[in-house]
Backbone as JSON Lines, residues from 0, in Angstrom:
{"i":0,"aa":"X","n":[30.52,-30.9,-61.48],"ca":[30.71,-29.5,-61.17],"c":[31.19,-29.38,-59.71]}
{"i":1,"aa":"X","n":[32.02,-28.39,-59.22],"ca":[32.75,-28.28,-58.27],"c":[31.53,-27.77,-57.04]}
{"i":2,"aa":"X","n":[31.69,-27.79,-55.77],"ca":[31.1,-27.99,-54.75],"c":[31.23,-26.36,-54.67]}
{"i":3,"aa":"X","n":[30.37,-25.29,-53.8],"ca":[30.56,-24.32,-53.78],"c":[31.95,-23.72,-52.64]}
{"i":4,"aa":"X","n":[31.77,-24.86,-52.15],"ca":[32.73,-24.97,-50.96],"c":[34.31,-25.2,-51.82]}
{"i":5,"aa":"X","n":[34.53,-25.66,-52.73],"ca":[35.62,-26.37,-53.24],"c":[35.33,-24.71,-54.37]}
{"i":6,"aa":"X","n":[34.73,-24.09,-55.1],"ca":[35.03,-22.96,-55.58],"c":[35.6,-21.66,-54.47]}
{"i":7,"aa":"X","n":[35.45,-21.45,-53.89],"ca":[35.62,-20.75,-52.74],"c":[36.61,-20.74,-52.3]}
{"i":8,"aa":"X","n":[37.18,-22.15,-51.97],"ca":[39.2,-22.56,-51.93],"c":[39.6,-22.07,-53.12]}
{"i":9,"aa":"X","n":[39.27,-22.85,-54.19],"ca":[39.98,-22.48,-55.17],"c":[40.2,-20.78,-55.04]}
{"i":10,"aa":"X","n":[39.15,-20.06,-55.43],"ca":[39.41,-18.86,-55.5],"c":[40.42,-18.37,-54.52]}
{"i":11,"aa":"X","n":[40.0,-18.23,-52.95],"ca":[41.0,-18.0,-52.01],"c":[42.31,-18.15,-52.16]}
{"i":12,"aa":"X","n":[42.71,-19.38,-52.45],"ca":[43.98,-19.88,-52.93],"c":[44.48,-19.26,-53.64]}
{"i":13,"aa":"X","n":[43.9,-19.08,-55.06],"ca":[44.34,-18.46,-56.31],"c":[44.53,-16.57,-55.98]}
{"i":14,"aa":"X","n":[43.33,-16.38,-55.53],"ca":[43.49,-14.62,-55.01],"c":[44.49,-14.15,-53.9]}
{"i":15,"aa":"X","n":[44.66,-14.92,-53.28],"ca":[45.96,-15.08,-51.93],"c":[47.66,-15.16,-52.71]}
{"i":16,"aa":"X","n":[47.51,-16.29,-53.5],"ca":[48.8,-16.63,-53.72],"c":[49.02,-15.14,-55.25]}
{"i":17,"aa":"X","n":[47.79,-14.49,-55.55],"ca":[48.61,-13.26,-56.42],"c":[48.74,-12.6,-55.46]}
{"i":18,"aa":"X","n":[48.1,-12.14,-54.3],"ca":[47.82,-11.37,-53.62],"c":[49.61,-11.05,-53.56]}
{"i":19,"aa":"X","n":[50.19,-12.13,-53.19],"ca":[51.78,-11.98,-52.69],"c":[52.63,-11.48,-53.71]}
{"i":20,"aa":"X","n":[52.21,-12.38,-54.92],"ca":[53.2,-12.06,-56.02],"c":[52.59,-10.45,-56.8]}
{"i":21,"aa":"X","n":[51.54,-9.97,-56.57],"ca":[51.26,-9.08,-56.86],"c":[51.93,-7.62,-56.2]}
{"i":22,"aa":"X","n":[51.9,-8.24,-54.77],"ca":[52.64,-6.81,-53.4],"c":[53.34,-7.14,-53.82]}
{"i":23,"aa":"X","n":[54.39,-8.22,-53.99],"ca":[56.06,-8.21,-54.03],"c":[56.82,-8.52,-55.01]}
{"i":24,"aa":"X","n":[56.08,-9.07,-56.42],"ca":[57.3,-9.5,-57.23],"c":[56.7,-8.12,-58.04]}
{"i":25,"aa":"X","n":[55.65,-8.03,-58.44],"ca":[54.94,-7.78,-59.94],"c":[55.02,-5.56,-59.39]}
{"i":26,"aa":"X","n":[54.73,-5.85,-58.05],"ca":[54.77,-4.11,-57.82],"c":[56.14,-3.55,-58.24]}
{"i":27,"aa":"X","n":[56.01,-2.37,-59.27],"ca":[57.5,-1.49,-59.48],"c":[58.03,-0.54,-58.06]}
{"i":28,"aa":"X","n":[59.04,-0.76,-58.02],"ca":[59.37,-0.06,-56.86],"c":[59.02,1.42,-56.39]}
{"i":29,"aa":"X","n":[59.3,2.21,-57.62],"ca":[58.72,3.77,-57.43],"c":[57.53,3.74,-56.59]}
{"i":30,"aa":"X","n":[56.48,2.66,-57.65],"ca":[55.15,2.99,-57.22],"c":[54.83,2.19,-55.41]}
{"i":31,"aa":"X","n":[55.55,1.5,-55.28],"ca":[55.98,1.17,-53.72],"c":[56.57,1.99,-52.82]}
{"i":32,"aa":"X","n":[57.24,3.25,-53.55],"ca":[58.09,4.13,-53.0],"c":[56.98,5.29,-52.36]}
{"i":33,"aa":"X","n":[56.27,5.77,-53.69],"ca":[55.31,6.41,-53.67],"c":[53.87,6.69,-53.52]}
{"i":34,"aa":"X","n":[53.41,4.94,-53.68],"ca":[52.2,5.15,-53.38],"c":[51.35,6.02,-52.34]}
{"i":35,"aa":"X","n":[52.17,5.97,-51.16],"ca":[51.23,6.74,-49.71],"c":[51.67,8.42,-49.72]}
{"i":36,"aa":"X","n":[52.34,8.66,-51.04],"ca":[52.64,10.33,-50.68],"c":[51.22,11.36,-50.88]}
{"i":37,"aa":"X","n":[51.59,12.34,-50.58],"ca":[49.9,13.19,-51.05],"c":[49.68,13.44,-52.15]}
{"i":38,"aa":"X","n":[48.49,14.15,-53.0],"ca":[48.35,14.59,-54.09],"c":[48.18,13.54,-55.33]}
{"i":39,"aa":"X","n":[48.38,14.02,-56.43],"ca":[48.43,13.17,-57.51],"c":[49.31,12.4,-58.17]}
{"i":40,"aa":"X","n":[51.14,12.3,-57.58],"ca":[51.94,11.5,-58.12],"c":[51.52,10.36,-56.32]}
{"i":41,"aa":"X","n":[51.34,10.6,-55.5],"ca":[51.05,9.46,-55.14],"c":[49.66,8.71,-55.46]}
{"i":42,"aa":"X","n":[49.04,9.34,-55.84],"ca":[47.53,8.71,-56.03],"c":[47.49,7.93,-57.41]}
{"i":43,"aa":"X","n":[48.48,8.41,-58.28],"ca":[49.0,8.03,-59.64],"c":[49.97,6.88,-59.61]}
{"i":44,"aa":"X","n":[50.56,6.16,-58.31],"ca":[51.58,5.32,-57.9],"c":[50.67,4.75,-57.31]}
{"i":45,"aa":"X","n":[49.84,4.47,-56.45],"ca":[48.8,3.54,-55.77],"c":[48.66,2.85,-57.22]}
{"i":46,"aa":"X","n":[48.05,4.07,-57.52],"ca":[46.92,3.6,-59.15],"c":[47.75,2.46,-59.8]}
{"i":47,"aa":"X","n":[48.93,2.64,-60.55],"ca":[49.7,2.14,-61.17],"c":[49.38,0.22,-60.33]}
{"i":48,"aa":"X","n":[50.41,0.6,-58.81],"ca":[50.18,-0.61,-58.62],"c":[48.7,-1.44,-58.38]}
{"i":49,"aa":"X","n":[47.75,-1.18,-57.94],"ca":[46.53,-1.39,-57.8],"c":[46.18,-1.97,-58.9]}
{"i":50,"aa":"X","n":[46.31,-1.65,-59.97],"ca":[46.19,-1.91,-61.41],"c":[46.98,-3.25,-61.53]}
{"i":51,"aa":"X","n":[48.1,-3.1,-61.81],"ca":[48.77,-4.55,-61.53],"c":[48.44,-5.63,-60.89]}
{"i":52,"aa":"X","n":[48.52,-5.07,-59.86],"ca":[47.87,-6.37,-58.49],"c":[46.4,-7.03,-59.23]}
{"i":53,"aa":"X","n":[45.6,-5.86,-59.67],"ca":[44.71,-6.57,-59.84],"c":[44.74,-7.35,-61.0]}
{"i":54,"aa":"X","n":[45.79,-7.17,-62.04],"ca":[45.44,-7.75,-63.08],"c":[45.86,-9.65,-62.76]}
{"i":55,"aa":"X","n":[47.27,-9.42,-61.87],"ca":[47.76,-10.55,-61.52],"c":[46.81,-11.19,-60.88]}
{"i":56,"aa":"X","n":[45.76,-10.7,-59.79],"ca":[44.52,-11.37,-59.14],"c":[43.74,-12.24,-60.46]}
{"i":57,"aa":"X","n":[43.58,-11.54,-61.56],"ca":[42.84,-11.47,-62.32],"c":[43.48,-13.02,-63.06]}
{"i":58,"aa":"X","n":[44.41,-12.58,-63.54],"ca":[45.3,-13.79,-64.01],"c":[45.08,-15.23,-63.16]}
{"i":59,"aa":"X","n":[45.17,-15.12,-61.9],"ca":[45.74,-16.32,-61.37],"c":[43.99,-16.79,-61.04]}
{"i":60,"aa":"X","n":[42.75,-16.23,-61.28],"ca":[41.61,-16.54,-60.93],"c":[41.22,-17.29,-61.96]}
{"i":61,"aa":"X","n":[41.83,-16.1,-63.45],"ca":[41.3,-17.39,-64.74],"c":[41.95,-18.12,-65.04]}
{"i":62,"aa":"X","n":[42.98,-18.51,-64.59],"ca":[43.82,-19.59,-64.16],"c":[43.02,-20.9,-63.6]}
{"i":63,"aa":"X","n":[43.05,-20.71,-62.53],"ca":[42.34,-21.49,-61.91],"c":[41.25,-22.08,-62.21]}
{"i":64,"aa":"X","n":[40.46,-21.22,-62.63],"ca":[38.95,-21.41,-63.28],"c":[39.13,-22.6,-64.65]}
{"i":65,"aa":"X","n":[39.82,-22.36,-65.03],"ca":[40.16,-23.0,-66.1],"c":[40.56,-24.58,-66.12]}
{"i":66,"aa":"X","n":[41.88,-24.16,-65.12],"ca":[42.8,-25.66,-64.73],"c":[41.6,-26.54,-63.74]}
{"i":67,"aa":"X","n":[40.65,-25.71,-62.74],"ca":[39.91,-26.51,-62.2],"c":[38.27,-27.09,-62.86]}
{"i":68,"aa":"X","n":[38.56,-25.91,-64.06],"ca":[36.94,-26.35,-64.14],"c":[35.53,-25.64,-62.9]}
{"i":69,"aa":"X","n":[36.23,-24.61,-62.1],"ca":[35.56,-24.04,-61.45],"c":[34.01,-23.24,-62.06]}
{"i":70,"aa":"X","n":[33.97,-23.42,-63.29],"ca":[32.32,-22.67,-63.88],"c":[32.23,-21.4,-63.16]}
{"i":71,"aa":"X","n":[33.3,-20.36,-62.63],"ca":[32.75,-19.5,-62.32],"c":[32.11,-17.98,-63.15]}
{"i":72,"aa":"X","n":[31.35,-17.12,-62.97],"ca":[30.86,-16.28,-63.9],"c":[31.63,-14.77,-63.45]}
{"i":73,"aa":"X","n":[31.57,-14.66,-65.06],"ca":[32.49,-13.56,-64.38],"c":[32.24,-12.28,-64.32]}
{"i":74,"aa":"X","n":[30.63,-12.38,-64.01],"ca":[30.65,-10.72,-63.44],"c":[30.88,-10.96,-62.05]}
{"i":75,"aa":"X","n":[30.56,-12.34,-61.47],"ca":[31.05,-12.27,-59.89],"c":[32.55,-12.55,-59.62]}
{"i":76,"aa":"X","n":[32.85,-12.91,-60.76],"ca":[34.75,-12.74,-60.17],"c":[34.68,-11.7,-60.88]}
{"i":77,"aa":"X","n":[34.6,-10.64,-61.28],"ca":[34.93,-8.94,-61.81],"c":[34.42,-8.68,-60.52]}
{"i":78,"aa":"X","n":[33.43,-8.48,-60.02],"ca":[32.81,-8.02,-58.31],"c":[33.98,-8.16,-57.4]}
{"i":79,"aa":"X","n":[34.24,-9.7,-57.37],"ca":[35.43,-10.09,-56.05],"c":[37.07,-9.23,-56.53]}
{"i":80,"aa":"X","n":[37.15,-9.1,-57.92],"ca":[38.24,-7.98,-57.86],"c":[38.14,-7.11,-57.55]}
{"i":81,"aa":"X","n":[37.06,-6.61,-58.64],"ca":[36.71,-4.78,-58.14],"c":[37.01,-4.41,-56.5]}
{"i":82,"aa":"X","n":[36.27,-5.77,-55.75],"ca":[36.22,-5.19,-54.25],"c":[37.85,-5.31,-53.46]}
{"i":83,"aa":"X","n":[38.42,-6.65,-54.31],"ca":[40.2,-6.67,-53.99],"c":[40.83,-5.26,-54.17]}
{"i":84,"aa":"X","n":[40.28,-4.72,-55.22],"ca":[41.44,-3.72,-55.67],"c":[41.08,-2.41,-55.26]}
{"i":85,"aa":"X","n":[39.69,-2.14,-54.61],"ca":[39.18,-0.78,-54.01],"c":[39.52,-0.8,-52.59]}
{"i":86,"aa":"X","n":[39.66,-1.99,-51.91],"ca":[40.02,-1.82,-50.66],"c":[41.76,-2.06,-50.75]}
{"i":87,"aa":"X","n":[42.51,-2.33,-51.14],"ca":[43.91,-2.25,-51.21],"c":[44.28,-1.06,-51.37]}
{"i":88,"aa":"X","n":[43.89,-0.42,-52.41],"ca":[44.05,0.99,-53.24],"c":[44.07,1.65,-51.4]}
{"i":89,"aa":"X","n":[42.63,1.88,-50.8],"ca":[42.42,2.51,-49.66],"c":[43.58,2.35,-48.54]}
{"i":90,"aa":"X","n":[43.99,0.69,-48.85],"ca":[45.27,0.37,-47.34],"c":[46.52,0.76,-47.64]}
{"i":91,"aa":"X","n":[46.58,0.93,-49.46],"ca":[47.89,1.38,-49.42],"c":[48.28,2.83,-49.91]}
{"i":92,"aa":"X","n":[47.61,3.86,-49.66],"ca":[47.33,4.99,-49.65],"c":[47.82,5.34,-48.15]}
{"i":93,"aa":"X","n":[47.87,4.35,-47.12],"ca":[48.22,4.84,-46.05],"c":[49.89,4.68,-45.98]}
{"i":94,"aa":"X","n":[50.24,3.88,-46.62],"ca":[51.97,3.97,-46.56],"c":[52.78,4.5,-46.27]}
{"i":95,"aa":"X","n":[53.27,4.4,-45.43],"ca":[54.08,5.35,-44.71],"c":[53.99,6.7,-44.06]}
{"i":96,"aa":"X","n":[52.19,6.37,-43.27],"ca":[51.51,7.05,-42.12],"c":[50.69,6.35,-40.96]}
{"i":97,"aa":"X","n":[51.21,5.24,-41.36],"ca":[50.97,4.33,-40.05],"c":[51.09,5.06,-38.74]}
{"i":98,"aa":"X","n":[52.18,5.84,-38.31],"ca":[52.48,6.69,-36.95],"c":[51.91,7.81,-37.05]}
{"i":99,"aa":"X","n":[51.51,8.67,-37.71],"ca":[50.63,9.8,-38.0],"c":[49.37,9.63,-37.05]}
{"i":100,"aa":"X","n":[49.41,10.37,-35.93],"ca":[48.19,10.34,-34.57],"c":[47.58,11.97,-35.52]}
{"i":101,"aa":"X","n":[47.55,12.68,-36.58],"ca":[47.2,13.63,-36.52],"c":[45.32,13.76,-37.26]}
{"i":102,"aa":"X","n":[44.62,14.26,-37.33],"ca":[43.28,14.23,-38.14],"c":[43.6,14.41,-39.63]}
{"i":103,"aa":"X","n":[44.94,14.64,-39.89],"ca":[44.76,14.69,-41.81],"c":[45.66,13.22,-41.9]}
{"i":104,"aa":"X","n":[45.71,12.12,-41.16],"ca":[46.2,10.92,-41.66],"c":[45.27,10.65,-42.26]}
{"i":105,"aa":"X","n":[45.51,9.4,-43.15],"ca":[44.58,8.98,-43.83],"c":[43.43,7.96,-42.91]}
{"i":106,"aa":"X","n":[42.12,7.65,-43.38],"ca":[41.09,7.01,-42.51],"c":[41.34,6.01,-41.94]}
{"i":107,"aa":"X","n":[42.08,5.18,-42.69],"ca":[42.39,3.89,-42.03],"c":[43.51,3.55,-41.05]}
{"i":108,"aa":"X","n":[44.3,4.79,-40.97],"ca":[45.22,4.91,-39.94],"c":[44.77,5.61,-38.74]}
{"i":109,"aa":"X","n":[43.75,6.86,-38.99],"ca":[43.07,7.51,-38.01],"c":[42.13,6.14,-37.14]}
{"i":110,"aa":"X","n":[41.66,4.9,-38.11],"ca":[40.92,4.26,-37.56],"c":[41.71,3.32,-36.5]}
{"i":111,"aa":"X","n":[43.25,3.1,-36.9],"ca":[43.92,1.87,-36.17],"c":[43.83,2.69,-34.98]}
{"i":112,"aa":"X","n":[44.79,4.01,-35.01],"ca":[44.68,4.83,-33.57],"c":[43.26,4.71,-32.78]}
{"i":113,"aa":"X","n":[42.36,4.64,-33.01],"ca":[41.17,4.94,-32.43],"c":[40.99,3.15,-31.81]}
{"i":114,"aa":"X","n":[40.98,2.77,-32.19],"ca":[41.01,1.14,-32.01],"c":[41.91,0.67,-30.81]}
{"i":115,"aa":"X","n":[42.95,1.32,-30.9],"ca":[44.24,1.3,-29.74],"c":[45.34,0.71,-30.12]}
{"i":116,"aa":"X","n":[45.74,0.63,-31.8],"ca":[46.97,0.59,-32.14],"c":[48.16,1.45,-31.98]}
{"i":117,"aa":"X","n":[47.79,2.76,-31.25],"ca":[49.09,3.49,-31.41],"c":[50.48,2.91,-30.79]}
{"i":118,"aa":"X","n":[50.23,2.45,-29.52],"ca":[51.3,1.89,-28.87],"c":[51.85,1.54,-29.84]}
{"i":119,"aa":"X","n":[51.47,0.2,-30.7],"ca":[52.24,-0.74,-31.25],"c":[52.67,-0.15,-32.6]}
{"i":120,"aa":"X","n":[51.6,1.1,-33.16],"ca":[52.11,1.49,-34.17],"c":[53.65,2.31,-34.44]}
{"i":121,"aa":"X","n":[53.73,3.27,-32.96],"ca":[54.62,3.8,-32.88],"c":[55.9,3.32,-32.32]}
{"i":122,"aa":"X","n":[55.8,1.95,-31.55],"ca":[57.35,1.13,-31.12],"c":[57.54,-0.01,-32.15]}
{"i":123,"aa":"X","n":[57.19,-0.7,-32.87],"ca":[57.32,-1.3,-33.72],"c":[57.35,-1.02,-35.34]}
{"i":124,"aa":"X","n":[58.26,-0.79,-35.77],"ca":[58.32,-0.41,-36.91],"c":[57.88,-1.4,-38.41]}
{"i":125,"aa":"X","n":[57.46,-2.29,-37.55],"ca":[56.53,-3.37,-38.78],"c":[55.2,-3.39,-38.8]}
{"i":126,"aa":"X","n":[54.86,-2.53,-37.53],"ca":[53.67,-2.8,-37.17],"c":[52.7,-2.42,-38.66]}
{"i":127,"aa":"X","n":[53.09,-1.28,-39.13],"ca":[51.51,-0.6,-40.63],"c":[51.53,-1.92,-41.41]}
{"i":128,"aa":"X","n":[53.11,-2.44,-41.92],"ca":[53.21,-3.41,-42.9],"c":[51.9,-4.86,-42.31]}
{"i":129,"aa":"X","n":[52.0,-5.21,-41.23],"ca":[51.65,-6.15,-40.86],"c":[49.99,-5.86,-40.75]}
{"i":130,"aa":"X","n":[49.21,-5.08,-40.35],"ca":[47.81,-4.42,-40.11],"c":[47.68,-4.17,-41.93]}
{"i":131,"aa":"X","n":[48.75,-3.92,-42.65],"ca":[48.3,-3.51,-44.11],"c":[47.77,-4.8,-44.45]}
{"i":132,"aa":"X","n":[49.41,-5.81,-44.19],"ca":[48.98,-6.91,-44.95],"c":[47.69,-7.97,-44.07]}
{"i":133,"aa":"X","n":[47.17,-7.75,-42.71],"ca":[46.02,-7.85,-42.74],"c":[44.61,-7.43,-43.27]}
{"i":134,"aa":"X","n":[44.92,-6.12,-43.35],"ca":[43.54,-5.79,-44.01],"c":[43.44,-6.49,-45.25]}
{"i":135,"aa":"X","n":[44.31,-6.82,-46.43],"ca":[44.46,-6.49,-47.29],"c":[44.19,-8.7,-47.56]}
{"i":136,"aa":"X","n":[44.5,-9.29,-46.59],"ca":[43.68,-10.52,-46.74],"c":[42.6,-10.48,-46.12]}
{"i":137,"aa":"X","n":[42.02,-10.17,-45.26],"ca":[40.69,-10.14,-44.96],"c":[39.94,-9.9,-45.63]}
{"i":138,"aa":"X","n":[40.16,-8.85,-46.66],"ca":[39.19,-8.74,-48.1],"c":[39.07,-9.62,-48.8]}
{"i":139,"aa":"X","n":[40.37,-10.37,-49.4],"ca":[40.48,-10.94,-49.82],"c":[39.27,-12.16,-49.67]}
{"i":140,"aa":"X","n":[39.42,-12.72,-48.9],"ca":[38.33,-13.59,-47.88],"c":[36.81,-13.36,-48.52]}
{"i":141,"aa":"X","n":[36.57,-12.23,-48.63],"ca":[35.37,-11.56,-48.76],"c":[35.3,-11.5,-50.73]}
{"i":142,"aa":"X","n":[36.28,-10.96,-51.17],"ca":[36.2,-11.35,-52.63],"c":[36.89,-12.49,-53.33]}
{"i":143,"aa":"X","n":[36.88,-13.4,-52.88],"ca":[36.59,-15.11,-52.67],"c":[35.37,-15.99,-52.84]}
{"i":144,"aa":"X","n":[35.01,-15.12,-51.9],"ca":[33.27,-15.62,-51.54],"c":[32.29,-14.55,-52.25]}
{"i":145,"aa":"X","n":[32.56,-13.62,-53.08],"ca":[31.69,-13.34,-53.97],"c":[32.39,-13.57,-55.59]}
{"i":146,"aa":"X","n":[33.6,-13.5,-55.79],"ca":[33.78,-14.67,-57.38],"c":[33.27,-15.78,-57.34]}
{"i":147,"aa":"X","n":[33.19,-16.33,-56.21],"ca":[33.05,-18.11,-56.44],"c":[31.35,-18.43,-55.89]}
{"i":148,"aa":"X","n":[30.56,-17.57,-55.17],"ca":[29.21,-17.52,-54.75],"c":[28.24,-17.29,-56.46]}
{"i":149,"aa":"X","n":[27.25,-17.7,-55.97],"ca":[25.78,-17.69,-57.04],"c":[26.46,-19.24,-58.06]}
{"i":150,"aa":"X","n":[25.44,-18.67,-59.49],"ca":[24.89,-20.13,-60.02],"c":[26.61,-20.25,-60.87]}
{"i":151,"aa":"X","n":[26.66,-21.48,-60.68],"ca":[28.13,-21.32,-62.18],"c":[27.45,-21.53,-63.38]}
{"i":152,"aa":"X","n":[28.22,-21.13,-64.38],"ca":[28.02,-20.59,-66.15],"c":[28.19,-21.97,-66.66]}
């Protein structure tokens, strides 16, 4: 049986490498277009992709699990998605309000400003993409280590 340490890569690995193909091959463009608008066709375009992403997370975990023999259980890899796909949903809701200094941006952009991203948010025009696609592995990290944590099945 695999080392908990050696489940933990695996997962990472496997949740990372959809992570990419999930933002960039597998997302439909609309819902890339639209995800960060207000109301319910953007909240309905998050949704859409969020959904995807996670299924591809989902895919490439029982993937893995499989090809490695990882024994993992899967209410704790359903946990490490659930938590992939609730905090993405949240980072990419901000899309294209990264520069928004106002109190109705969304939280996680109100939070970069407060932190002391504005400079960089507002002269660099990669800057949201790059803070997105950080947040958005740092979770990752975190639902890694709860698919692949406790007893294996």
């Amino acid at each position: 049986m695999p080392s908990s340490a050696a489940r933990f890569a695996a997962a990472y690995a496997a949740l990372t490498a959809a992570h990419e193909v999930g933002d960039y091959i597998v997302q439909r463009n609309e819902d890339a277009l639209h995800k960060g608008k207000p109301g319910h066709a953007g909240r309905a375009a998050c949704a859409r992709h969020v959904t995807s992403y996670t299924l591809t997370q989902a895919a490439a975990l029982a993937a893995a699990n499989q090809a490695f023999g990882l024994r993992l259980t899967w209410s704790r890899a359903a946990a490490g998605l659930a938590l992939s796909a609730v905090t993405h949903y949240a980072a990419d809701r901000c899309n294209g309000h990264w520069t928004d200094t106002t109190d109705q941006a969304p939280a996680l952009v109100r939070a970069a400003h407060r932190i002391g991203k504005t400079g960089w948010l507002t002269h660099d025009h990669r800057a949201g993409a790059l803070l997105d696609q950080a947040w958005h592995k740092g979770w990752i990290v975190l639902a890694a280590a709860v698919a692949a944590t406790g007893p294996a099945r």
